[in-house]
N, C-alpha and C positions, 0 to 999 in steps of 0.2 A: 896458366893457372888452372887449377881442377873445375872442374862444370861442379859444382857441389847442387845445386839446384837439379841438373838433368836427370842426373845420378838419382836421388831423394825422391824428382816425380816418377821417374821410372821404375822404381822399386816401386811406389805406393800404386803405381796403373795398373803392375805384375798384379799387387794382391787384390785391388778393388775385381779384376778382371775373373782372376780365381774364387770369389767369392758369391756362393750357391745360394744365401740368402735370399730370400722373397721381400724385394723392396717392398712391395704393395703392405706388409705385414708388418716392414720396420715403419713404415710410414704411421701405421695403426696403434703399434705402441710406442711410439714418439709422442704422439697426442693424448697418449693416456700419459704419460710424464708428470711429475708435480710440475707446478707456477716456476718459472724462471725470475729471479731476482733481475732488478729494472737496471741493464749495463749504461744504454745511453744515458737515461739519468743522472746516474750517477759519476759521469763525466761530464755532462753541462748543467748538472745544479750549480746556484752562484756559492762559492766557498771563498768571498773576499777579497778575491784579487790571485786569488792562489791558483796556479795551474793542479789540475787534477793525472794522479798516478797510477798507472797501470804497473803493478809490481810483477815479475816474473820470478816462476819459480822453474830453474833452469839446471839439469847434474851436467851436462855436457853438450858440446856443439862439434862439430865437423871438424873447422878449425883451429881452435881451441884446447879441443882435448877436454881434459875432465875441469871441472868447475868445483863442485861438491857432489859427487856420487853417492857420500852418503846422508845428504841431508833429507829430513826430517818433514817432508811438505804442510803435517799439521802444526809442527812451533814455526816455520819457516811466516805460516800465512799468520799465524797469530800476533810475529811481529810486523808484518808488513801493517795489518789493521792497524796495529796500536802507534806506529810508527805514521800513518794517516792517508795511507793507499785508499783511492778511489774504487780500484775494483784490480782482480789478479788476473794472470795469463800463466796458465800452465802448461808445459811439454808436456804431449801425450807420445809422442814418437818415442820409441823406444831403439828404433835397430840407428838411428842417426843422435838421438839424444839423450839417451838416457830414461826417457819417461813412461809413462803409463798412465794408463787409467784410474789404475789405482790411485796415483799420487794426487789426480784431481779433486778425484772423490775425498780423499782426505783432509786435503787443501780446503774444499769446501765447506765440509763437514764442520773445519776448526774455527770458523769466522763466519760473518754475516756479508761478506762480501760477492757483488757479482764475478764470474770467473767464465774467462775464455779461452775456451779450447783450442791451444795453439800448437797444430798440426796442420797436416798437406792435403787439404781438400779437396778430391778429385771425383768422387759421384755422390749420388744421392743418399745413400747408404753411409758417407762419412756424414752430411748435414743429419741425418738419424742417430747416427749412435752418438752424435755430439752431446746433441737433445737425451739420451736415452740415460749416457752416462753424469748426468747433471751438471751439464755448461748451461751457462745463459745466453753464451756468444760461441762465434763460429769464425774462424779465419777465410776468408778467400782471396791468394793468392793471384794478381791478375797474371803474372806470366808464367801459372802454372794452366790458366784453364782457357780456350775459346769466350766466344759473344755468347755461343749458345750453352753451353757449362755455367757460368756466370751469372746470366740473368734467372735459368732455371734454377741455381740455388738458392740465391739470392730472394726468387719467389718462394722457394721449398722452405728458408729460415723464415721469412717473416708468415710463412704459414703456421708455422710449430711453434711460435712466438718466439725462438731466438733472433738475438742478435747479429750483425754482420758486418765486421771490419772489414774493411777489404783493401787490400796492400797495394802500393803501387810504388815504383821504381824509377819513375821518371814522367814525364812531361804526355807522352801519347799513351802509356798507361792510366794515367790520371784520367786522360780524356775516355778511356773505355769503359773505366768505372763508374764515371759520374755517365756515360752511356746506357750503360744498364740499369741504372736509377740507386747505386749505391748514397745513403744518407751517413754511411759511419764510414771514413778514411784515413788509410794509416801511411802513411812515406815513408819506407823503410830505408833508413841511410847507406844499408848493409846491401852489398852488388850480391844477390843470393849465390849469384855463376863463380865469383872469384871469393868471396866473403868481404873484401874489402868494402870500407867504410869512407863515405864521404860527408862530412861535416857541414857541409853547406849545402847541401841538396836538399832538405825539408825547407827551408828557409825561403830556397832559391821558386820553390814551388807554391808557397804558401799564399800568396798573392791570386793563383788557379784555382782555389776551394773556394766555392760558391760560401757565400751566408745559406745559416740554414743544415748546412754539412757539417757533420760533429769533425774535428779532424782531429787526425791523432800521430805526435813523431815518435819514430821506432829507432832505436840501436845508435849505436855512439855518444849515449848519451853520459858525457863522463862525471856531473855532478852539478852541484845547483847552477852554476853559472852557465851552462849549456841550458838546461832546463828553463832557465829565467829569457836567454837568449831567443829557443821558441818561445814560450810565452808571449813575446813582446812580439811575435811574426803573424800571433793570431790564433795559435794552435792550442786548442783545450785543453790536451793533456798530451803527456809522454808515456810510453812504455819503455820501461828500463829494465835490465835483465843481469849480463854479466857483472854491470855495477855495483848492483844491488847483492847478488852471490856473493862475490868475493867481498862483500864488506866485512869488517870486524864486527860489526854493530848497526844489523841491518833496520831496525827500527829508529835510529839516528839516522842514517842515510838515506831513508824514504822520507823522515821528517827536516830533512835539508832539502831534499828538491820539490817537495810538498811550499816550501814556505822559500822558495826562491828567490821568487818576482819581489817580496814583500824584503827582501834584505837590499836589495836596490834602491839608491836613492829615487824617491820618488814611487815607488813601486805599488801597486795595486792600486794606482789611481784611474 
């Protein structure tokens, strides 16, 4: 199967590597930035029983191929809001996914939602212009970075006041994150190396997250019934992405796994 991960951080090492910028400078106006909208909050304020949703706005993936290339990131986030999304995640990766910066900034512009800059964070200088380009939140991949990448970001987002998801893929990833003193965790079901998706793997880990830990399941999530299925494991909210794309009617489809748990007998008790 293709390394799609290797691939993706190696490109992104190439350019962090090539790049002339003066951290010290992007640090300086990162902190001059306006106010960051409050992400964790807005994943574990109480909403009734309801898992809280990270909507993603996604034109294309590695393996996938195209999704919507030409979609619209400002009506995209309008209906995720109104459809009852927690907070968005947007591709910024442009040579693997289609995205930009632009498309954040727009996304952002058209809602009141927090939004997470979801790209391949590999130095200091990505947690900067995350901040710069107006994300609330910041991705960090655990088997894209070392102990010492990880904690130094990790310090550098909660200095800039973003936030910090930080992924993990399995069982001694989890343990490196909650190492470095990660508070926001995502389980991404998706194997980055092969793409493939295992369905039980959030689930299977969910019981590892400390109270206290906002946690969050990532990919495969294929509709309310999955969504209700974490729920019930403990998990605050989902990030859902291709689902949400290809829907006919994406504002009904954020507002079916918004309201899950609550179509379950017994649910939001």
């Amino acid at each position: 199967m293709p390394a799609y991960l290797d691939s993706i951080i190696a490109a992104h090492r190439a350019a962090a590597a090539d790049d002339r910028r003066d951290p010290g400078r992007l640090v300086v106006e990162a902190e001059s930035a306006p106010p960051t909208r409050p992400f964790v909050e807005a994943l574990t304020d109480d909403v009734g029983g309801r898992i809280a949703v990270i909507s993603e706005i996604k034109r294309r993936s590695p393996s996938k191929g195209d999704l919507d290339p030409g979609l619209d990131p400002a009506r995209v986030a309008a209906d995720y809001e109104a459809g009852g999304a927690s907070c968005l995640s947007v591709l910024t990766d442009e040579a693997f996914f289609g995205g930009s910066v632009a498309d954040l900034r727009s996304a952002r512009t058209a809602c009141g939602l927090p939004v997470l800059r979801k790209d391949f964070t590999v130095s200091r200088s990505d947690v900067c212009d995350a901040r710069i380009m107006g994300a609330d939140a910041v991705l960090l991949i655990v088997a894209a970075l070392d102990d010492t990448e990880l904690a130094d970001f990790l310090g550098l987002a909660a200095h800039l006041g973003l936030a910090a998801l930080v992924e993990v893929h399995d069982g001694p990833e989890l343990e490196r994150a909650l190492g470095a003193g990660a508070t926001v965790v995502g389980v991404n079901q998706r194997d980055l190396r092969t793409f493939e998706v295992r369905h039980d793997l959030a689930v299977s880990l969910a019981a590892s997250i400390p109270d206290g830990v906002t946690s969050v399941a990532e990919s495969g999530i294929r509709g309310p019934e999955d969504a209700a299925r974490l729920a019930d494991a403990g998990f605050d909210a989902v990030l859902v992405g291709e689902t949400l794309v290809r829907s006919g009617d994406r504002r009904a489809a954020v507002a079916g796994l918004v309201g899950a748990r609550l179509a379950l007998p017994g649910g939001g008790a």
